[in-house]
PASEBA-1860 file (N, C-alpha, C; in nm, 3 decimals):
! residues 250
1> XXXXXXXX> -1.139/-14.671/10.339/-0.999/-14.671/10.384/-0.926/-14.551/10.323 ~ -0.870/-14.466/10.412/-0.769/-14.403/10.369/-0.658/-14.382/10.355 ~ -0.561/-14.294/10.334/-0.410/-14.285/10.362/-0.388/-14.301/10.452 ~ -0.403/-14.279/10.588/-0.395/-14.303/10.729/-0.384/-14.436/10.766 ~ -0.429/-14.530/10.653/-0.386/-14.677/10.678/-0.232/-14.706/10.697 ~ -0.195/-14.599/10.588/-0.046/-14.650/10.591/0.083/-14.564/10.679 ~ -0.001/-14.518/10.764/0.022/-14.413/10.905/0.189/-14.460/10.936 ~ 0.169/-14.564/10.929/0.345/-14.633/10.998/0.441/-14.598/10.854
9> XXXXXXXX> 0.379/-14.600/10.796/0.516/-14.557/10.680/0.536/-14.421/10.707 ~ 0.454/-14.323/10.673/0.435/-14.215/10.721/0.524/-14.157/10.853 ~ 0.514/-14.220/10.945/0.588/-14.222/11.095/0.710/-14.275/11.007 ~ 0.739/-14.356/10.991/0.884/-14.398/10.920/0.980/-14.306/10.825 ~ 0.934/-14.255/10.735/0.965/-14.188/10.648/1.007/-14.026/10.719 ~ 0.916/-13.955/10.831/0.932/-13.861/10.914/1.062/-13.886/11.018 ~ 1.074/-13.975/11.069/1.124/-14.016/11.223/1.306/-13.999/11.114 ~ 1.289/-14.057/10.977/1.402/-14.047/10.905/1.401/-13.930/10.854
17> XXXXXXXX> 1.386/-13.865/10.859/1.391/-13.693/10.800/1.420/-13.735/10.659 ~ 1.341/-13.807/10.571/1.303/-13.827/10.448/1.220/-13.707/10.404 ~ 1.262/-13.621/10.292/1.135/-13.501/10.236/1.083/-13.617/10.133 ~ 0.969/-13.562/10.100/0.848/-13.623/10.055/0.769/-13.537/10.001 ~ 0.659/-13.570/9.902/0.563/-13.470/9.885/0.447/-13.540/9.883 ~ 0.324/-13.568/9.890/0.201/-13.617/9.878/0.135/-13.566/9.750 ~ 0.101/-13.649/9.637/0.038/-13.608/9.519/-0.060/-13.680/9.521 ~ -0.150/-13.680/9.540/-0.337/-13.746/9.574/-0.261/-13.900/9.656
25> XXXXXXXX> -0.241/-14.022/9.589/-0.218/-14.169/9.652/-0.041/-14.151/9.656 ~ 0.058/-14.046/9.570/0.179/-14.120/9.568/0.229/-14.002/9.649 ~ 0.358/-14.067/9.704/0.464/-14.057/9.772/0.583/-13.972/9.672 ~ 0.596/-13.892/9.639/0.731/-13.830/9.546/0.861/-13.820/9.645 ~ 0.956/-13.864/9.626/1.099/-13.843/9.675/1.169/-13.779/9.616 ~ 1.201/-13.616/9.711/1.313/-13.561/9.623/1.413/-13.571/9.576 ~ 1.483/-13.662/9.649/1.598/-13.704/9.630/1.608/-13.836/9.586 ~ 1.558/-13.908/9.582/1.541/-14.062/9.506/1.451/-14.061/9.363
33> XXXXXXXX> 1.546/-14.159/9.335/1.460/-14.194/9.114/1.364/-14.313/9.180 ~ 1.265/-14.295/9.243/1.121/-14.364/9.251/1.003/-14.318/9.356 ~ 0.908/-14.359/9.316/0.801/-14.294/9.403/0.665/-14.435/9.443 ~ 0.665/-14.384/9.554/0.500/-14.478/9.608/0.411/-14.415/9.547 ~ 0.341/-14.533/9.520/0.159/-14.534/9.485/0.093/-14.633/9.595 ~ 0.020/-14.620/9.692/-0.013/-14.652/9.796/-0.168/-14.669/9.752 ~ -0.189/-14.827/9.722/-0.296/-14.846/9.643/-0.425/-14.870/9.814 ~ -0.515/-14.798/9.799/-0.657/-14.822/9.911/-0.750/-14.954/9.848
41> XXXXXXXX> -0.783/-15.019/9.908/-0.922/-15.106/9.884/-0.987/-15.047/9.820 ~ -1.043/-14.942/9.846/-1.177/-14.924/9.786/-1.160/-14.843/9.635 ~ -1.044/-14.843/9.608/-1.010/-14.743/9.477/-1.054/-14.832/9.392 ~ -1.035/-14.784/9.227/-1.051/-14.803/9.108/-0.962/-14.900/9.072 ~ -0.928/-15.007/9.040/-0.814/-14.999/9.019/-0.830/-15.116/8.874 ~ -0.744/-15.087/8.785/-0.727/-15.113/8.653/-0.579/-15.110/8.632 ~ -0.520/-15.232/8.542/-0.398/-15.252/8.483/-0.358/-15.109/8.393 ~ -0.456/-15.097/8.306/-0.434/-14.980/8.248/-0.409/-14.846/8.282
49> XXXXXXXX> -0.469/-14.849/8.380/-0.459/-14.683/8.455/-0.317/-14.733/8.537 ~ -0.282/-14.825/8.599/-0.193/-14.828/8.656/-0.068/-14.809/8.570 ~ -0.103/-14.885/8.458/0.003/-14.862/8.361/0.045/-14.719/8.302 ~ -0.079/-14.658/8.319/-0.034/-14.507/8.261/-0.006/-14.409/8.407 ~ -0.070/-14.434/8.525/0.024/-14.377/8.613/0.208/-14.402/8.585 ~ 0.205/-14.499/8.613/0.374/-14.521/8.588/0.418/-14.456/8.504 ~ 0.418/-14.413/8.328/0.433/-14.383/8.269/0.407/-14.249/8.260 ~ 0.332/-14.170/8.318/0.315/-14.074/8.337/0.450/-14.017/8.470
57> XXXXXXXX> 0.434/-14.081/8.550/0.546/-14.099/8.659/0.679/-14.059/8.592 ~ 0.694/-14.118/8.515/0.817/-14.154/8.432/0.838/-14.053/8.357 ~ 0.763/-13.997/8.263/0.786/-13.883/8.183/0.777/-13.752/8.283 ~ 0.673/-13.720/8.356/0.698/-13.598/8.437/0.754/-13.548/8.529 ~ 0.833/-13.674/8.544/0.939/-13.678/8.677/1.058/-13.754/8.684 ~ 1.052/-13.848/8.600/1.138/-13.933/8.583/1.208/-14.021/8.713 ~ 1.069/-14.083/8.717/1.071/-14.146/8.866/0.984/-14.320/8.878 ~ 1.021/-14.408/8.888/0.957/-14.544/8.840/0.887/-14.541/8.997
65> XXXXXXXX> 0.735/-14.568/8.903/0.606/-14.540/9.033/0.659/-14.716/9.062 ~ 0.653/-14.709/9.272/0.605/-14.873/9.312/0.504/-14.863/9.383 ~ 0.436/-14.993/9.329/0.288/-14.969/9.422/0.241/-15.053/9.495 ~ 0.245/-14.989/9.665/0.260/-15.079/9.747/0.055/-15.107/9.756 ~ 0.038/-15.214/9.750/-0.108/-15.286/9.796/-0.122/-15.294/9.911 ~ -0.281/-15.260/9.967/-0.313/-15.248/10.095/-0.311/-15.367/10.176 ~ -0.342/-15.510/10.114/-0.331/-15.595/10.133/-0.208/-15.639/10.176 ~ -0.119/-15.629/10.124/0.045/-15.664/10.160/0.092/-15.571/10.266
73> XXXXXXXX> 0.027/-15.488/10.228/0.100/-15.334/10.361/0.001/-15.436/10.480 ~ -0.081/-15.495/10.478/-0.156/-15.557/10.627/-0.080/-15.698/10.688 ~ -0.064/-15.772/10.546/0.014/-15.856/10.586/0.179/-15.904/10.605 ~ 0.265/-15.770/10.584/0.399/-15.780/10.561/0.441/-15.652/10.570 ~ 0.332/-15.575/10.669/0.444/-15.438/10.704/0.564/-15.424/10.681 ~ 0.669/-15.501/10.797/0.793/-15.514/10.842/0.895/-15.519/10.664 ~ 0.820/-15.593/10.623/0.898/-15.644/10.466/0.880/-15.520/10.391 ~ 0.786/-15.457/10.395/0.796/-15.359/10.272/0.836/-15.262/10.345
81> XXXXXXXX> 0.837/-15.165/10.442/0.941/-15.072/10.552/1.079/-15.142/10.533 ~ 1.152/-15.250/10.490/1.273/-15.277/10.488/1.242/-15.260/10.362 ~ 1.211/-15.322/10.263/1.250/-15.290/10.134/1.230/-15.141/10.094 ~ 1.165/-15.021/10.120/1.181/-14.921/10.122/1.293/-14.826/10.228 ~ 1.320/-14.905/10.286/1.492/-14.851/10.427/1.571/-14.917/10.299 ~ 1.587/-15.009/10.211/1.674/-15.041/10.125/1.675/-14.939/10.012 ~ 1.584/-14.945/9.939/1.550/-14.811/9.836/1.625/-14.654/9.878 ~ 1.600/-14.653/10.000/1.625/-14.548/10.063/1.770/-14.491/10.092
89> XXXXXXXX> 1.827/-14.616/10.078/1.999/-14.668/10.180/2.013/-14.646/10.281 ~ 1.926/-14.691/10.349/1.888/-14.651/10.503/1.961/-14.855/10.550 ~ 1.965/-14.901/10.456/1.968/-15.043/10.561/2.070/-15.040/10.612 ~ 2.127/-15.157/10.713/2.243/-15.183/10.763/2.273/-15.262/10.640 ~ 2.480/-15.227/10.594/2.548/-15.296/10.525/2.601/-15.365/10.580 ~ 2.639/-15.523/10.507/2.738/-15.611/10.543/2.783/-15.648/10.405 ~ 2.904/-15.704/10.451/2.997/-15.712/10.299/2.988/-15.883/10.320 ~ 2.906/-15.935/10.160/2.955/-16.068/10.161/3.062/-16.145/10.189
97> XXXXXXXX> 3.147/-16.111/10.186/3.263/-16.179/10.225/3.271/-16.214/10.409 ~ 3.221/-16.135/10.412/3.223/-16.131/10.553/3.155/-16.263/10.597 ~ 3.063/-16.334/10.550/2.931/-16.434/10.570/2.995/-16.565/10.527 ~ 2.927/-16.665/10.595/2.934/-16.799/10.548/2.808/-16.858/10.488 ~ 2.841/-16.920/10.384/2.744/-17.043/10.287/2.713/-17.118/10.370 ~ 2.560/-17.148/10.390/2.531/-17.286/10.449/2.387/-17.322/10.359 ~ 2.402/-17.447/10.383/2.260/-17.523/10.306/2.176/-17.516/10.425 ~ 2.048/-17.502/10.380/1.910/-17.439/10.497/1.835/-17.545/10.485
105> XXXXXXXX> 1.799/-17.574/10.590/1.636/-17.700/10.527/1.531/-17.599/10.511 ~ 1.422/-17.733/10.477/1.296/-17.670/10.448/1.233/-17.543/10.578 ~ 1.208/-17.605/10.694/1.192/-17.564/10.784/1.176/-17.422/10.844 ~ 1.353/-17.402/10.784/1.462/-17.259/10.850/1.412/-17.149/10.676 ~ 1.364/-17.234/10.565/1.348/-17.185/10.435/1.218/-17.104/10.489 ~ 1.114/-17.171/10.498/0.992/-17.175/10.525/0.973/-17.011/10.607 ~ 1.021/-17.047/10.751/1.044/-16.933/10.846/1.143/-16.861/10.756 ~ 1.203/-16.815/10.770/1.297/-16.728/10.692/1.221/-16.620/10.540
113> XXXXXXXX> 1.142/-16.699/10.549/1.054/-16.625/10.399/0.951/-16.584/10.442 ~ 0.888/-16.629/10.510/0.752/-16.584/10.581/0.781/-16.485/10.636 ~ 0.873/-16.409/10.728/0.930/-16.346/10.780/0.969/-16.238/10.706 ~ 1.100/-16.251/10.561/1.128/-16.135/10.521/1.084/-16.111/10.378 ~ 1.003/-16.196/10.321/0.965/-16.188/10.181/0.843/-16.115/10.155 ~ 0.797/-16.084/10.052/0.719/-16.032/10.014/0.554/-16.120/9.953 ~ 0.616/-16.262/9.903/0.531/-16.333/9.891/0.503/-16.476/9.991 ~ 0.450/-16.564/9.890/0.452/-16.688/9.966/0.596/-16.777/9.939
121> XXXXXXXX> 0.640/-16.843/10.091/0.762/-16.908/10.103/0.761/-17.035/9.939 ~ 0.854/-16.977/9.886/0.896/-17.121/9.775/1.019/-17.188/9.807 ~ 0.979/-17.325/9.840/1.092/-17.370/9.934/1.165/-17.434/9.823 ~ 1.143/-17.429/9.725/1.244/-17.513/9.607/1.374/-17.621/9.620 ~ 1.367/-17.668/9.549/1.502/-17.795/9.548/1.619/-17.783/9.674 ~ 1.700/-17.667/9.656/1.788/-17.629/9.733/1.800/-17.500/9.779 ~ 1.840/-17.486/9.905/1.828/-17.347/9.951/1.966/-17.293/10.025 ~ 2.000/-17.198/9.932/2.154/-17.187/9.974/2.115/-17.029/10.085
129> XXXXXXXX> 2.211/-17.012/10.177/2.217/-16.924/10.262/2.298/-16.895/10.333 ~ 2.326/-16.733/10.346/2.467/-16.659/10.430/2.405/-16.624/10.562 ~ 2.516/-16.670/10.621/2.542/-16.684/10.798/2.638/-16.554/10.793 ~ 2.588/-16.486/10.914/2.734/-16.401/11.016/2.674/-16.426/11.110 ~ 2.796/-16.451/11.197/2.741/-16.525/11.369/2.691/-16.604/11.413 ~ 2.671/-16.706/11.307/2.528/-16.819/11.310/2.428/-16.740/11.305 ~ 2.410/-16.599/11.263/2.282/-16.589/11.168/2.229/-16.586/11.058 ~ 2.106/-16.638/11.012/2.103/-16.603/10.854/2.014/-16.508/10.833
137> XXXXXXXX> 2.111/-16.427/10.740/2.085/-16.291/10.665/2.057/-16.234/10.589 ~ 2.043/-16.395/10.467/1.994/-16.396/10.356/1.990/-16.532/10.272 ~ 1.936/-16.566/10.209/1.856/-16.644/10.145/1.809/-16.693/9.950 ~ 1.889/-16.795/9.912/1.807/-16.870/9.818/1.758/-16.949/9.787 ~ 1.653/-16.951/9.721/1.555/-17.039/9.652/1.589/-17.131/9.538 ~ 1.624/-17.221/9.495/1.650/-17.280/9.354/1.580/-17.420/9.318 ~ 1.518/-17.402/9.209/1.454/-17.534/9.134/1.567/-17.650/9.106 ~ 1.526/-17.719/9.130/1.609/-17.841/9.019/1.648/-17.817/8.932
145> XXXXXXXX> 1.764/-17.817/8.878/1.799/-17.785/8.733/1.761/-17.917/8.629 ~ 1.693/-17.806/8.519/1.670/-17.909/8.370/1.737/-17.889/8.288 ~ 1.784/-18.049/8.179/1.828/-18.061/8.086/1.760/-18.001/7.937 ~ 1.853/-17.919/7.884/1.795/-17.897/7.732/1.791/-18.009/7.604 ~ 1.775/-17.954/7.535/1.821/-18.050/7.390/1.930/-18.037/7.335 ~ 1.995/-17.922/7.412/2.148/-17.910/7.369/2.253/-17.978/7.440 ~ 2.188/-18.046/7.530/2.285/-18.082/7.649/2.330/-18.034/7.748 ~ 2.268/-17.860/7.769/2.306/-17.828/7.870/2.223/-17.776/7.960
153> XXXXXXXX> 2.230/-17.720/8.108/2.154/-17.730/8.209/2.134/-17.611/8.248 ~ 2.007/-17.583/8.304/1.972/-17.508/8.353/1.889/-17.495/8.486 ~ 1.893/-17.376/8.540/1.813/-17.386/8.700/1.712/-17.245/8.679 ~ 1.678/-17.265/8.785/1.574/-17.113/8.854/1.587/-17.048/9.005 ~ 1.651/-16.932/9.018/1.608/-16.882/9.131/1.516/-16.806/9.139 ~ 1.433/-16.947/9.275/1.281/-16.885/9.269/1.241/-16.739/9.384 ~ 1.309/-16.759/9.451/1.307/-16.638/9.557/1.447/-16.597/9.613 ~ 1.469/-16.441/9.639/1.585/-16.399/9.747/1.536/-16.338/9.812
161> XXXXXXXX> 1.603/-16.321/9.927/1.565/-16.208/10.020/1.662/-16.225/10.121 ~ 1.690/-16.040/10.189/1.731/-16.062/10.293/1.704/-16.046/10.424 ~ 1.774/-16.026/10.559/1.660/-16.043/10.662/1.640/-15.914/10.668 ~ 1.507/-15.851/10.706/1.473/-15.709/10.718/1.580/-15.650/10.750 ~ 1.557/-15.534/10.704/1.639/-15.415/10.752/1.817/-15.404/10.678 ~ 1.839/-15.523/10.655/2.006/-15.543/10.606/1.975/-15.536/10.449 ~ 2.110/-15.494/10.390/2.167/-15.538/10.270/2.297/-15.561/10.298 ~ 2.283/-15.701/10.170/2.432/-15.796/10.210/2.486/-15.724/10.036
169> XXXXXXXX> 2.568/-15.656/10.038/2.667/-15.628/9.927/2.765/-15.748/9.851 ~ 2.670/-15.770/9.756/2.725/-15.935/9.712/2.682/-16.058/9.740 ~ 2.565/-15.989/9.788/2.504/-16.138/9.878/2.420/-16.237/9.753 ~ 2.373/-16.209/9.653/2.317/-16.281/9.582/2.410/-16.306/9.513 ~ 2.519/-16.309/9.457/2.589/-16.354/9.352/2.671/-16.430/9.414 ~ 2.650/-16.443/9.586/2.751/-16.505/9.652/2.701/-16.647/9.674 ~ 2.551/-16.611/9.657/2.446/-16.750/9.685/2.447/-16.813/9.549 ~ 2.475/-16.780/9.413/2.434/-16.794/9.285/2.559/-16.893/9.297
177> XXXXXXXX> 2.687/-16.827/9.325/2.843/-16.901/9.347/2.788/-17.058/9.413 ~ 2.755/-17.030/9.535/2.733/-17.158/9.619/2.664/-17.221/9.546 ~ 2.568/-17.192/9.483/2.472/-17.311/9.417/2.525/-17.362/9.306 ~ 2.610/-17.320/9.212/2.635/-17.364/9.090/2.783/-17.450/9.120 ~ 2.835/-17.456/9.302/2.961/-17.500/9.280/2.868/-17.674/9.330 ~ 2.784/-17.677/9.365/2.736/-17.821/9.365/2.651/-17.870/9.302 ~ 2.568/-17.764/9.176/2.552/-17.800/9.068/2.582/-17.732/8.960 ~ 2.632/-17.813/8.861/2.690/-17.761/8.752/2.559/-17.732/8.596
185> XXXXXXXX> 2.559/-17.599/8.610/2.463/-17.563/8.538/2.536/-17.505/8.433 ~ 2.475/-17.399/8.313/2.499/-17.356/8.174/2.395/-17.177/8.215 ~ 2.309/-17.234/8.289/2.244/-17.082/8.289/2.157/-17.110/8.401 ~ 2.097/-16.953/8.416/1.996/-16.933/8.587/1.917/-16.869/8.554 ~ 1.787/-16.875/8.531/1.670/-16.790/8.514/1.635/-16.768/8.632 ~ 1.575/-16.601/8.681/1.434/-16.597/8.764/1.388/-16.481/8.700 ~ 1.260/-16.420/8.773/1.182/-16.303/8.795/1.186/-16.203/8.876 ~ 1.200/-16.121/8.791/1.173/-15.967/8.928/0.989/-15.948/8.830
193> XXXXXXXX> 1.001/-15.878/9.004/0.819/-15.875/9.033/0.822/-15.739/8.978 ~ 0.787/-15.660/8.877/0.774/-15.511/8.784/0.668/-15.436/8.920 ~ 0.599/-15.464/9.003/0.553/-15.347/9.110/0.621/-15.300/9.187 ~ 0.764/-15.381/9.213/0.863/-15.334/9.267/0.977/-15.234/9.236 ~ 0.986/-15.314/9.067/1.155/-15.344/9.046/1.181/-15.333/8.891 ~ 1.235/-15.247/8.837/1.292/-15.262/8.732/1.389/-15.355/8.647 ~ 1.429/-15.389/8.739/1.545/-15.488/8.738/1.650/-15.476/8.743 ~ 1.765/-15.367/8.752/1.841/-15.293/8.761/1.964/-15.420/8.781
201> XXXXXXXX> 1.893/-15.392/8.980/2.042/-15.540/9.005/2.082/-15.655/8.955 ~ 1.943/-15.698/8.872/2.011/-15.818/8.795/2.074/-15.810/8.673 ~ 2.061/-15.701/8.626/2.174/-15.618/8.496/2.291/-15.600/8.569 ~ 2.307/-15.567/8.680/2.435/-15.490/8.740/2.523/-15.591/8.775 ~ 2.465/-15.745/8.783/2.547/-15.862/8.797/2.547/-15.971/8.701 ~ 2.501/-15.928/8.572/2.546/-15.997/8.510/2.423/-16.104/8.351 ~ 2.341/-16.057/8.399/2.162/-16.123/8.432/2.157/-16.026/8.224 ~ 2.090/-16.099/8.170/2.016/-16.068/8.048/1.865/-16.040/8.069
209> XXXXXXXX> 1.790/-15.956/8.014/1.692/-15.993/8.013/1.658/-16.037/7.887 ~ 1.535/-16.113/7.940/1.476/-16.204/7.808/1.324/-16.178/7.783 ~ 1.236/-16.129/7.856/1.081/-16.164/7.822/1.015/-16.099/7.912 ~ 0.902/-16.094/7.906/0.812/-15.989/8.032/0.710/-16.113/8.006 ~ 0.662/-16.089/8.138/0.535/-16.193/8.176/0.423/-16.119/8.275 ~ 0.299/-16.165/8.167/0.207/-16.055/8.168/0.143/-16.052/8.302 ~ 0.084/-15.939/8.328/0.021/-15.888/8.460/-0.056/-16.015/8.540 ~ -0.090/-16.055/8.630/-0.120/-16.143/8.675/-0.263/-16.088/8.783
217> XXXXXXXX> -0.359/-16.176/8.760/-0.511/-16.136/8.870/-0.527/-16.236/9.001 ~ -0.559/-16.151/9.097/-0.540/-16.238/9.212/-0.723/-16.236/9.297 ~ -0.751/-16.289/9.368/-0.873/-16.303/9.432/-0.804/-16.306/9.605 ~ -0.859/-16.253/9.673/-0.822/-16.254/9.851/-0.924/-16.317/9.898 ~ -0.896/-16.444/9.956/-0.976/-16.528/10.071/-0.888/-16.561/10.185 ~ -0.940/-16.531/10.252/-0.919/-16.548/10.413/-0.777/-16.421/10.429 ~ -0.797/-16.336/10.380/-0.688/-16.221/10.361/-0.567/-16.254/10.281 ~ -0.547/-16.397/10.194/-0.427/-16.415/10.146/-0.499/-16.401/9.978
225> XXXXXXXX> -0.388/-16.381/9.942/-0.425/-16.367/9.773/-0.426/-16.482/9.687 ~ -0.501/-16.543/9.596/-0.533/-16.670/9.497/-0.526/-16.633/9.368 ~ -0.486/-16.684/9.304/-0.431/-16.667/9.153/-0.613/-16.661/9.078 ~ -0.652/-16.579/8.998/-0.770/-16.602/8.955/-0.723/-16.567/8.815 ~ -0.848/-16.671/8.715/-0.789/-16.663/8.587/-0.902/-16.550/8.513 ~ -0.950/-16.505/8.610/-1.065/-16.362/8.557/-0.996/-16.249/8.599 ~ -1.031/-16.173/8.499/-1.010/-16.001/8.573/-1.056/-15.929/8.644 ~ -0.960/-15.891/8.797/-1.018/-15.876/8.918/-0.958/-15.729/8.946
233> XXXXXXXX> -0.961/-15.664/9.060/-0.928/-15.539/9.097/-0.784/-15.540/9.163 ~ -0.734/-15.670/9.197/-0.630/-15.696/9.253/-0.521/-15.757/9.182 ~ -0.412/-15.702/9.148/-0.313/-15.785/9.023/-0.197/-15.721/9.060 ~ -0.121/-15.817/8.994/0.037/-15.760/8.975/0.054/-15.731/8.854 ~ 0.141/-15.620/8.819/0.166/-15.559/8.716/0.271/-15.681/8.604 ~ 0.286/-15.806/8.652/0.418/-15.898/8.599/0.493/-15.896/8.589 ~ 0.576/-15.927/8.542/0.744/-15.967/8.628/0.786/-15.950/8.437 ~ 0.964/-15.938/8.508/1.063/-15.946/8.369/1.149/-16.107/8.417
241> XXXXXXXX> 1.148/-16.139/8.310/1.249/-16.256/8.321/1.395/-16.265/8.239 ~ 1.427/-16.308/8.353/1.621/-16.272/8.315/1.657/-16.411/8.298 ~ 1.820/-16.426/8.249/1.866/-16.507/8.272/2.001/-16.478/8.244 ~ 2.106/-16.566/8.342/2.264/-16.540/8.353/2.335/-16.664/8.292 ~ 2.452/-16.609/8.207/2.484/-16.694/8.148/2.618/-16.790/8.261 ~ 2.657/-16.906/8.306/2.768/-16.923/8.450/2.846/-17.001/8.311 ~ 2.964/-16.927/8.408/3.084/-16.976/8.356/3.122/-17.076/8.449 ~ 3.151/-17.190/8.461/3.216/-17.282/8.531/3.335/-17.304/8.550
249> XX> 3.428/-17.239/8.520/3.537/-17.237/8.546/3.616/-17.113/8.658 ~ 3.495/-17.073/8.699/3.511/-16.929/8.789/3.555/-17.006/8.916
END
């Protein structure tokens, strides 16, 4: 397999008069602080080397490598071409305010994630979501909230996303609002996925970080990926975990 696999990004990135440069697997953007690593099947591939690409990335360019997997580029084109039209600021804006809160069932959760996410749908406890027009445009995930030993409560948002191609300006803190006004929590943990994401936006609203959680190995059967507890050629680099402190009186 070669670069030519990922031919449609390629067409994408051109058709947008995006400059670019090709450095053996990555993508350099002149004008943007990040770059693709466009990982092939048949490559090498090691946590460590990946880890020092990035880092290397970082010092000689000052550019946070993301590395899109061939596997995901097969099964979620559409999702990662929007999340890179986002990177890009290529998406269509809408201003939260503009949108209405509605509670989603499982169902509309299910479809809705399969569709614009990157992983597998987590349909969790409650799923809050913004409408314009009777459409939905975006999307959360949340666990049940648990009690501490201090008495106070906490939740998880397990997934966001929005529908391809858009960014909702405010749209997650607008879903974070909705969820905490029908349950009354103390704090909100989730994860950003580190092959993506630095974490930036969840600093920019409010979000602590707390912990990194280590690289994770996956096995592919029937083309979907399985958590394996051996070291395989296929992994995620692991996630940072945040958490926001809610004021309830907002």
């Amino acid at each position: 397999m070669s670069k030519q696999f990922y031919s449609q990004l390629f067409d994408f990135l051109n058709d947008n008069q995006i400059e670019y440069e090709l450095d053996s697997n990555k993508i350099r953007f002149k004008q943007y602080s990040f770059s693709l690593f466009l990982v092939l099947e048949n490559d090498t591939n090691t946590v460590a080397k990946f880890v020092d690409f990035r880092e290397k990335e970082k010092f000689d360019h000052n550019k946070y490598l993301i590395f899109v997997w061939f596997d995901i580029w097969t099964l979620k084109k559409e999702v990662v071409i929007s999340k890179i039209t986002h990177l890009l600021g290529l998406s269509s804006k809408i201003h939260a305010r503009k949108t209405k809160i509605v509670l989603i069932d499982k169902e509309k959760c299910n479809s809705f994630f399969l569709e614009n996410h990157l992983n597998k749908p987590v349909i969790g406890y409650k799923r809050i979501g913004l409408e314009l027009d009777g459409e939905l445009i975006a999307l959360g995930s949340f666990a049940k909230r648990r009690k501490f030993r201090d008495d106070t409560y906490s939740a998880e948002l397990l997934q966001f996303a929005t529908k391809n191609g858009h960014h909702v300006n405010g749209g997650l803190s607008k879903i974070i609002k909705g969820f905490t006004k029908i349950h009354s929590i103390q704090s909100l943990m989730t994860y950003v996925d580190l092959d993506w994401s630095e974490g930036h936006k969840f600093n920019n609203i409010g979000f602590d970080f707390i912990s990194i959680k280590e690289d994770i190995y996956f096995n592919i059967i029937n083309e979907l990926r399985t958590f394996s507890e051996h070291t395989t050629s296929i992994f995620s680099l692991g996630a940072k975990k945040y958490s926001l402190k809610i004021n309830n009186n907002d």
